[in-house]
N, C-alpha and C positions, 0 to 999 in steps of 0.2 A: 504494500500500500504506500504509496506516495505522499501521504498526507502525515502517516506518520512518522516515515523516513525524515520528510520536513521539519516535523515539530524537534525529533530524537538532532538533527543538526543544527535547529536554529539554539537549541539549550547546551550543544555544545561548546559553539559559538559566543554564546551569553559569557557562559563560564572564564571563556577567553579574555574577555573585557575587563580593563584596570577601568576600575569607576572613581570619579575625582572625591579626596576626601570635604571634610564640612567645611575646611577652612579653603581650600580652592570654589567652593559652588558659592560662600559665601561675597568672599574677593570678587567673582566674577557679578554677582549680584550687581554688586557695588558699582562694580562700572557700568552695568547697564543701565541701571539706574540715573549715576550721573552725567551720562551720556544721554539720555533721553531727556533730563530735565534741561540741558544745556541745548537741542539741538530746539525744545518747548520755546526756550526763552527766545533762541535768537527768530523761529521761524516768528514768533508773535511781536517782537520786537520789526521785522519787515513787514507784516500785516498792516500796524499801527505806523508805519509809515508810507506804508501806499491807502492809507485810509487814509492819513492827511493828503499825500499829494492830491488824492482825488475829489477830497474838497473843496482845497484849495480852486481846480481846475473847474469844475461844477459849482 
């Protein structure tokens, strides 16, 4: 059976895998985090200024 040949390799497979410890998932949190609040500011910071140019012109 095919299905189970699959499963018996994907748990082989699994076992293979180095999984990151708490303090690597946590670090990497971290930047994604402040990576996305940085990328928040600045996209909203260009927002509010094509909101004023477009008043300004209107």
């Amino acid at each position: 059976m095919k299905i189970v040949t699959f499963v018996k390799e994907s748990y082989a497979e699994l076992r293979k895998v180095i999984w990151p410890g708490r303090d690597d998932v946590i670090s990497s949190v971290k930047v994604v985090l402040i990576s996305t609040a940085i990328v928040a500011a600045v996209l909203g910071l260009i927002d509010v200024l094509l909101l004023f140019g477009i008043r300004a012109i209107f």
